[in-house]
N, CA, C and O atoms as a DFTB+ gen file, in Angstrom:
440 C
 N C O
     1  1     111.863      46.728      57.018
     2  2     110.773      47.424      56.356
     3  2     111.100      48.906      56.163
     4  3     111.034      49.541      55.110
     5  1     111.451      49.323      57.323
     6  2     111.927      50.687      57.280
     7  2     113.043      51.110      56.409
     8  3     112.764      52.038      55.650
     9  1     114.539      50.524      56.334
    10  2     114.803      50.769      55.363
    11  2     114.817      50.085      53.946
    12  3     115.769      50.057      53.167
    13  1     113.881      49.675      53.815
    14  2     113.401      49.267      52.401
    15  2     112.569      50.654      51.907
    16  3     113.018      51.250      50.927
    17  1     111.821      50.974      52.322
    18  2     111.495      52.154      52.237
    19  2     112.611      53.498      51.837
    20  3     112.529      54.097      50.765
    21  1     113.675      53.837      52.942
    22  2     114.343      54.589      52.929
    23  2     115.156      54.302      51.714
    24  3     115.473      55.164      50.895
    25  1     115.421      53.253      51.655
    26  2     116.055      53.387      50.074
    27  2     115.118      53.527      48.802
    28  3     115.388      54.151      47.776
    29  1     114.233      52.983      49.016
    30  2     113.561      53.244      47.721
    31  2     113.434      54.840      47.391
    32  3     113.709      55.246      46.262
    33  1     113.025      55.683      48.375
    34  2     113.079      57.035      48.192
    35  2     114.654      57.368      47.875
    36  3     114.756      57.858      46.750
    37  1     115.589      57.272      48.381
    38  2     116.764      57.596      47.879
    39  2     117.443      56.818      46.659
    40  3     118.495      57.204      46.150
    41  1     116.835      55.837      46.296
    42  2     117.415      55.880      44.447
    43  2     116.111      56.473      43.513
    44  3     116.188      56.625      42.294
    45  1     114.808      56.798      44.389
    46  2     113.800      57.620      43.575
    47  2     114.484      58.918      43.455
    48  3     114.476      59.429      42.336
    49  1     115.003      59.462      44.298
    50  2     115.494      61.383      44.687
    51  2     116.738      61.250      43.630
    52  3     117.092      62.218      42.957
    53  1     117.424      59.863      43.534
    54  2     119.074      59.629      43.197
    55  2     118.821      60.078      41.677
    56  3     119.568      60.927      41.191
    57  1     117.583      59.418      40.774
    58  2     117.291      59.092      39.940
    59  2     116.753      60.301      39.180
    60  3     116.863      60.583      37.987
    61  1     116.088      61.000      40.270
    62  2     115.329      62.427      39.852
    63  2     116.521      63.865      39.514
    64  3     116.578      64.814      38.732
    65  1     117.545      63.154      40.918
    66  2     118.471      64.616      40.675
    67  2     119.753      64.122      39.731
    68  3     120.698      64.858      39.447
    69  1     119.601      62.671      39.276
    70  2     120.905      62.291      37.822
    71  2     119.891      62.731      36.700
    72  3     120.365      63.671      36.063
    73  1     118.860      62.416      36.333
    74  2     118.535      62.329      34.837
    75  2     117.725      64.097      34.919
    76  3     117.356      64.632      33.874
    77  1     117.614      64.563      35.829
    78  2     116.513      66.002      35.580
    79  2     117.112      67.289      35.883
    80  3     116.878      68.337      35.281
    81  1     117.965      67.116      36.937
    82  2     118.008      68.586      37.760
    83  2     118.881      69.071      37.208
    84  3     118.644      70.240      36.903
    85  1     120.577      68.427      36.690
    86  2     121.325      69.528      35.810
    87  2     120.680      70.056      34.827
    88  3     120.622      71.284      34.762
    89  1     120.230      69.475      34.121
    90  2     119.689      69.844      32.827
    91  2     118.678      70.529      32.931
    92  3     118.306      70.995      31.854
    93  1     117.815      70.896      34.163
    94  2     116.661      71.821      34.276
    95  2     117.677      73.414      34.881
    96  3     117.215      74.544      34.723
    97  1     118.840      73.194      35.445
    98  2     119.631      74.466      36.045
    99  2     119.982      74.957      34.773
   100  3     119.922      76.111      34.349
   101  1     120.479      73.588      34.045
   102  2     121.427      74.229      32.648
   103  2     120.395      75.168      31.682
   104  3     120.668      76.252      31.165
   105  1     119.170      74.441      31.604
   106  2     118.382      75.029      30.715
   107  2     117.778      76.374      30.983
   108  3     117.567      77.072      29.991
   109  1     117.412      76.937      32.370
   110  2     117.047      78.171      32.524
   111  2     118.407      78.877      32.122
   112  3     118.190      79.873      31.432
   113  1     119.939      78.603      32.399
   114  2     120.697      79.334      31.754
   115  2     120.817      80.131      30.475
   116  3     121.184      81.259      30.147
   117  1     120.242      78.812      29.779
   118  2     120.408      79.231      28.397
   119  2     119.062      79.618      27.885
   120  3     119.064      79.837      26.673
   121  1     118.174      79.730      28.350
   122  2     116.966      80.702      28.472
   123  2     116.505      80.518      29.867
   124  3     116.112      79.654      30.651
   125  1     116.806      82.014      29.747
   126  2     116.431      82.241      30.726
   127  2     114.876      83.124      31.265
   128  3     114.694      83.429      32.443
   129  1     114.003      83.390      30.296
   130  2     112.926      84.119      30.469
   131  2     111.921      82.784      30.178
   132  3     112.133      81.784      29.492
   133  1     110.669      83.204      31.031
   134  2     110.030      82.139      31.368
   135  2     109.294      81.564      29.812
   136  3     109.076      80.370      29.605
   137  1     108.997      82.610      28.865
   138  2     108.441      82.635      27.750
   139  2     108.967      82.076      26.197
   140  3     108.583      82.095      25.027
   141  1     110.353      81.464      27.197
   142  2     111.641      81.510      25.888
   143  2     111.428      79.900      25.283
   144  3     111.648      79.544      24.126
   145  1     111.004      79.164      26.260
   146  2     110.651      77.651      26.201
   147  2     109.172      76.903      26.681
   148  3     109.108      77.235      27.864
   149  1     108.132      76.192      26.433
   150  2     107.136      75.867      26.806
   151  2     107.619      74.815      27.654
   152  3     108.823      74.594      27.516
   153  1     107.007      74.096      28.503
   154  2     107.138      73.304      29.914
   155  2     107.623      72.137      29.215
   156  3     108.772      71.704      29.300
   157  1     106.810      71.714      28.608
   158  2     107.105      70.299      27.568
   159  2     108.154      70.121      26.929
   160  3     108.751      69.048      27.016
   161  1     108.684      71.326      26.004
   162  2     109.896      71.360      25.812
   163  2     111.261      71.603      26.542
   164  3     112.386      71.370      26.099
   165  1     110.794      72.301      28.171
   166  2     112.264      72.558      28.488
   167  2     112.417      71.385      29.445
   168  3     113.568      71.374      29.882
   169  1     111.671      70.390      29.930
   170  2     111.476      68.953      30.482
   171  2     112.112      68.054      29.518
   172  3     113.161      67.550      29.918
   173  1     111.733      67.742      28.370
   174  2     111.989      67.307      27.407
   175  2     113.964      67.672      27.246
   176  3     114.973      66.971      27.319
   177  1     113.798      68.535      27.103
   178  2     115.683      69.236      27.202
   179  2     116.417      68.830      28.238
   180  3     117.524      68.295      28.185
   181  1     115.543      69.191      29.543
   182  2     116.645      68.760      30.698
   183  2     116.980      67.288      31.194
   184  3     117.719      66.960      32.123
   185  1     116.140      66.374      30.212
   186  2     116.763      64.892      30.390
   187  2     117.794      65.056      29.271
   188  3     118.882      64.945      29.836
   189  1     117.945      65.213      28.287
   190  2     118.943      65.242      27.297
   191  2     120.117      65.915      27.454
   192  3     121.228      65.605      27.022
   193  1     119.665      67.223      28.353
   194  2     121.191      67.652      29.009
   195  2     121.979      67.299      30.000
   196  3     123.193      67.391      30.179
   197  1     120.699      66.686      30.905
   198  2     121.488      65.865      32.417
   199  2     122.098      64.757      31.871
   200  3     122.982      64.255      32.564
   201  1     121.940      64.423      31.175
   202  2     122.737      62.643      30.868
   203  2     124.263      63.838      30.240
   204  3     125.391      64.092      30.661
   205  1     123.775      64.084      29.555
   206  2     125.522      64.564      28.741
   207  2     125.969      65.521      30.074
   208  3     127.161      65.308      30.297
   209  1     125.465      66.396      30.925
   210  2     126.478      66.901      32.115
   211  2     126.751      65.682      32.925
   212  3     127.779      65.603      33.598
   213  1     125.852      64.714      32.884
   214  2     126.590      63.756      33.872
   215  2     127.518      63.052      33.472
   216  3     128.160      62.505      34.369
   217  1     127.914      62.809      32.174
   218  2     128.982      62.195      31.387
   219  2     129.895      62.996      31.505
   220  3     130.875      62.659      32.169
   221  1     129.844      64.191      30.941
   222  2     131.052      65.235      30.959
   223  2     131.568      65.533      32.163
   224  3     132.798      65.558      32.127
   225  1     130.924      65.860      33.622
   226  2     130.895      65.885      35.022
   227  2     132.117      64.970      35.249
   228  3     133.284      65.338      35.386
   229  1     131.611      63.647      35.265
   230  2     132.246      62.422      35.133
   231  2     133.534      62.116      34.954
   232  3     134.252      61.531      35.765
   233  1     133.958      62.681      33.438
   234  2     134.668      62.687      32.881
   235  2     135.996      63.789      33.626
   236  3     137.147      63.604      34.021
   237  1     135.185      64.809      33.544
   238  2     136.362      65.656      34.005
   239  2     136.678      65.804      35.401
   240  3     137.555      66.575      35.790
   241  1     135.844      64.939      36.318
   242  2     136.446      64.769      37.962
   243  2     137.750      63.918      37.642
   244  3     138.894      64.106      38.055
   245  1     137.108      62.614      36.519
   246  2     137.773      61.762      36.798
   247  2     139.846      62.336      35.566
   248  3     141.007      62.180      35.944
   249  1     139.491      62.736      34.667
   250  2     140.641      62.595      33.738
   251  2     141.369      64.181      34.242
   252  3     142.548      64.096      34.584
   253  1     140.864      65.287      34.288
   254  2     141.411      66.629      34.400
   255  2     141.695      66.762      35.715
   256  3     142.639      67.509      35.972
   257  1     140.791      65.923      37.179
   258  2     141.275      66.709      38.222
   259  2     141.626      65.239      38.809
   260  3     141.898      65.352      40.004
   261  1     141.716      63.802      38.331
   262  2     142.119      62.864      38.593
   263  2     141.760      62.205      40.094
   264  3     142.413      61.448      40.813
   265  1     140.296      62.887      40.272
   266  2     139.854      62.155      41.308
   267  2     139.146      60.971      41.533
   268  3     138.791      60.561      40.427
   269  1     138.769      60.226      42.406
   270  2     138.229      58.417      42.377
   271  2     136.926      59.035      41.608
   272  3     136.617      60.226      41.571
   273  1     136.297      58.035      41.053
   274  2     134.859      58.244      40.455
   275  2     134.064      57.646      41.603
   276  3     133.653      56.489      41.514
   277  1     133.875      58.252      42.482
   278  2     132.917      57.725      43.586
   279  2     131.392      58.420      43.122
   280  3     131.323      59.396      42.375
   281  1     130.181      57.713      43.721
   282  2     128.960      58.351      44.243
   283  2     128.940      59.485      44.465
   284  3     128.499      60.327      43.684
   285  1     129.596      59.796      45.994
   286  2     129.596      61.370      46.293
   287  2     130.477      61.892      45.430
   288  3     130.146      62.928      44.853
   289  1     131.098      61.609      45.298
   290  2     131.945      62.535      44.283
   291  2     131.566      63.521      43.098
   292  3     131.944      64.681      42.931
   293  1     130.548      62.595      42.169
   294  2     130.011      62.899      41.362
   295  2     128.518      63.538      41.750
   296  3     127.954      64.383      41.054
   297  1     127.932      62.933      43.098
   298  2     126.982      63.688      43.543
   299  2     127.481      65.267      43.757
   300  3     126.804      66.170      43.265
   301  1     128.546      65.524      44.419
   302  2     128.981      66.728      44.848
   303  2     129.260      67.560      43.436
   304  3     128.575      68.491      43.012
   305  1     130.411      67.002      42.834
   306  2     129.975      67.805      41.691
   307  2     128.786      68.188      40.723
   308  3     128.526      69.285      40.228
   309  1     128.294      67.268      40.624
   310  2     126.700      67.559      40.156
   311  2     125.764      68.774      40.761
   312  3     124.954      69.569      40.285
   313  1     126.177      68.562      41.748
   314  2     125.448      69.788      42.928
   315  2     126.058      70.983      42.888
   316  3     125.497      72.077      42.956
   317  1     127.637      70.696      42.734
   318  2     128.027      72.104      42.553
   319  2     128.115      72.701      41.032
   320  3     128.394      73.895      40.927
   321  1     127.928      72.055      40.040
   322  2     127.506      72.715      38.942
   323  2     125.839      73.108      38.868
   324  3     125.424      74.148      38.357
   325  1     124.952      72.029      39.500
   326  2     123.580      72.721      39.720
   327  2     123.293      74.438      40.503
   328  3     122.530      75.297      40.059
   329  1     123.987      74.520      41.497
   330  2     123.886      75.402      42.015
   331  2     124.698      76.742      40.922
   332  3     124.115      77.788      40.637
   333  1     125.993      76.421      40.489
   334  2     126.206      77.831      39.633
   335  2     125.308      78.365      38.559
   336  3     124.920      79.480      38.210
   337  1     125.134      77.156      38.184
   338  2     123.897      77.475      37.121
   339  2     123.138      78.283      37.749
   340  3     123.406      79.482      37.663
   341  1     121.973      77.847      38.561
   342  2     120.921      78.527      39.216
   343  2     121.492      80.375      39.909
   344  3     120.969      81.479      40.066
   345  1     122.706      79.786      40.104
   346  2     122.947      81.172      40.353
   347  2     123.436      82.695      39.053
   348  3     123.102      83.871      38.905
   349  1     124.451      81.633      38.329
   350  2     124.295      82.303      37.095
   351  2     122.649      82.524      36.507
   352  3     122.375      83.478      35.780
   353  1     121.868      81.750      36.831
   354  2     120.648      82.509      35.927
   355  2     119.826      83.493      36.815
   356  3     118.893      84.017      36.207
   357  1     119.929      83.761      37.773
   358  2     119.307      84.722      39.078
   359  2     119.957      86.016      38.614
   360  3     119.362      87.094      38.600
   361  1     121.587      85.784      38.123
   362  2     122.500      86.887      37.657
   363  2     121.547      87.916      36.304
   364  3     121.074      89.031      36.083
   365  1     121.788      86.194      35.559
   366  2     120.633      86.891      34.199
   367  2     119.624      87.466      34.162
   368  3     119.346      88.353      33.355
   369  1     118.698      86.903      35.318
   370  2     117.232      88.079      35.651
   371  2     117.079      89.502      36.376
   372  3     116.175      90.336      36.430
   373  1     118.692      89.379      37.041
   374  2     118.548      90.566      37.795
   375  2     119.306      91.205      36.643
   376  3     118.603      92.205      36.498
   377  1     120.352      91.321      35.638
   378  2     120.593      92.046      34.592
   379  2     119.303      92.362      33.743
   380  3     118.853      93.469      33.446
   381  1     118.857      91.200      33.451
   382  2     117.490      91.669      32.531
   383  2     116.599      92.940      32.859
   384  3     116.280      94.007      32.335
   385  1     116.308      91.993      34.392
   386  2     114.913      93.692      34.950
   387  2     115.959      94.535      35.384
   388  3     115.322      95.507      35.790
   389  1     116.764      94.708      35.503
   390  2     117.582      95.872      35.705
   391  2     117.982      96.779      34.721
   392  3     117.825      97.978      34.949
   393  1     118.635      96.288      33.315
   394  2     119.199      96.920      32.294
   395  2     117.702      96.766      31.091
   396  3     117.864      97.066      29.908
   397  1     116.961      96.500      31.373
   398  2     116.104      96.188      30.442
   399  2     115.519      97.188      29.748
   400  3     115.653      97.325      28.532
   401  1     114.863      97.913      30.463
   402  2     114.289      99.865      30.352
   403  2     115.589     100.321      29.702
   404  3     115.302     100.608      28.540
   405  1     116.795     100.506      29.903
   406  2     117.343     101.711      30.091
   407  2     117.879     100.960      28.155
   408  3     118.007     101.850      27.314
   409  1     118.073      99.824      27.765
   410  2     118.018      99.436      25.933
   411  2     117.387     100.031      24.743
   412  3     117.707     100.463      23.636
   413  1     116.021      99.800      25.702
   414  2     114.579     100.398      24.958
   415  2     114.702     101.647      24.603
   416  3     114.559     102.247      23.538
   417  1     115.098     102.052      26.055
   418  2     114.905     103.962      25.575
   419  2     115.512     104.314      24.549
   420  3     114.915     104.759      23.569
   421  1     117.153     104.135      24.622
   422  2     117.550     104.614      24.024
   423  2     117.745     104.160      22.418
   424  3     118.166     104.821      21.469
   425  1     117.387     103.107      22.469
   426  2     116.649     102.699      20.975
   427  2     115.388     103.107      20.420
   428  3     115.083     103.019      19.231
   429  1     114.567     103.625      21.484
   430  2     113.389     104.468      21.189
   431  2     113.928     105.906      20.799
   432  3     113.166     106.459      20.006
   433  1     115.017     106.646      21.138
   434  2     115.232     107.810      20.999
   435  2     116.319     107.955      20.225
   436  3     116.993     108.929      20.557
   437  1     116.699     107.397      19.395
   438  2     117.190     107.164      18.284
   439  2     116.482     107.174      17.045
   440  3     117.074     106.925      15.994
């Protein structure tokens, strides 16, 4: 009983972090301000991008760095492209509110 349970949550989580989570890291990348995309649409995006990073992911563990196509394998990479993303876009907000004022001005004083 118990792990009938435990698995069901882990191909629910399996299922949530293959078809949603690259494609929700990828998408704040490529906008990155909260105003740039409505909820519906950037949900809508990050299933369409997680399937193609998980193909491409895939692809290049398996043909460029010629490793087994395992589970973890592809879990791990998945995770470690989720995480640069997220970190590349933390990069983008702290450039934004940082350099943001100092654009304006001097396009104002021009």
């Amino acid at each position: 009983m118990m792990g009938e349970i435990v698995q069901f949550f882990r191909v629910a989580f399996g299922l949530i972090f293959l078809f949603f989570v690259p494609g929700f890291a990828f998408s704040l990348v490529l906008f990155p301000k909260k105003g740039d995309l409505s909820l519906t649409l950037r949900i809508g995006l990050s299933g369409a991008l997680s399937v193609v990073i998980d193909v491409l992911t895939t692809l290049f563990i398996d043909l460029a760095l010629h490793m087994p196509t395992t589970g973890f394998n592809i879990f791990a990479s998945l995770l470690t492209f989720t995480l640069f993303c997220l970190a590349l876009w933390r990069l983008e907000i702290f450039v934004f509110s940082r350099y943001s004022g100092k654009f304006t001005k001097k396009a104002d004083e021009n």
